[in-house]
C-alpha positions, 0 to 999 in steps of 0.5 A: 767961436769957429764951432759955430761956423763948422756946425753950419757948414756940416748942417749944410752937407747933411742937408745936401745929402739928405736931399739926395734921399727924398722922403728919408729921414736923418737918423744920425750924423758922425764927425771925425775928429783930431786931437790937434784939429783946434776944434772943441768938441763939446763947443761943436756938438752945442752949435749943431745941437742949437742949429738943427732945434725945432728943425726936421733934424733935430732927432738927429744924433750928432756923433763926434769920433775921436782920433788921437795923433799918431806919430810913425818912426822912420827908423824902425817904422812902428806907428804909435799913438802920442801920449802927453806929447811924448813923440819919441818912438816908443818901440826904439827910443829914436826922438825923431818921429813924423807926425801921420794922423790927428788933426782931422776934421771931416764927415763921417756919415750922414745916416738916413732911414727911409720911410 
């Protein structure tokens, strides 16, 4: 399970950037998250959820944004979402699409409130 070792390495940056704000307190933590990224979200959200337990994070809100993949014909030039793996272009029927977005993983944000 690479959840598992995806949690860590967020808890790893929310507890970096919560050090660059002494005293605050971590109110909620956001992940983007590609449909193609391989990760599970709700495998994610069950490692981060178990790894900040008992901790001064656990109040913490764990967030996961969504992003479908988007597709960019480059006849026509109309960017879409992919539904169904269907990537032929939907606005001129050009079957030959580039694939733009979709497979990401990054933070987002770490929220913090100031005593």
């Amino acid at each position: 399970m690479h959840e598992l070792s995806i949690a860590t390495l967020v808890l790893d940056a929310v507890k970096i950037e919560a050090g660059r704000h002494p005293g605050a307190r971590v109110s909620r933590v956001g992940v983007r998250l590609g449909d193609l990224s391989g990760v599970d979200a709700d495998a994610l959200t069950f490692c981060f959820e178990a790894l900040v337990k008992e901790t001064d994070l656990a109040t913490a809100a764990f967030e996961i944004e969504r992003r479908p993949q988007h597709n960019k014909c480059p006849r026509c030039g109309k960017e879409f979402v992919v539904v169904n793996y269907e990537s032929a272009c939907p606005a001129c029927g050009d079957p030959e699409t580039e694939f733009v977005s979709g497979d990401e993983l990054e933070l987002a944000f770490v929220e913090v409130e100031q005593p």
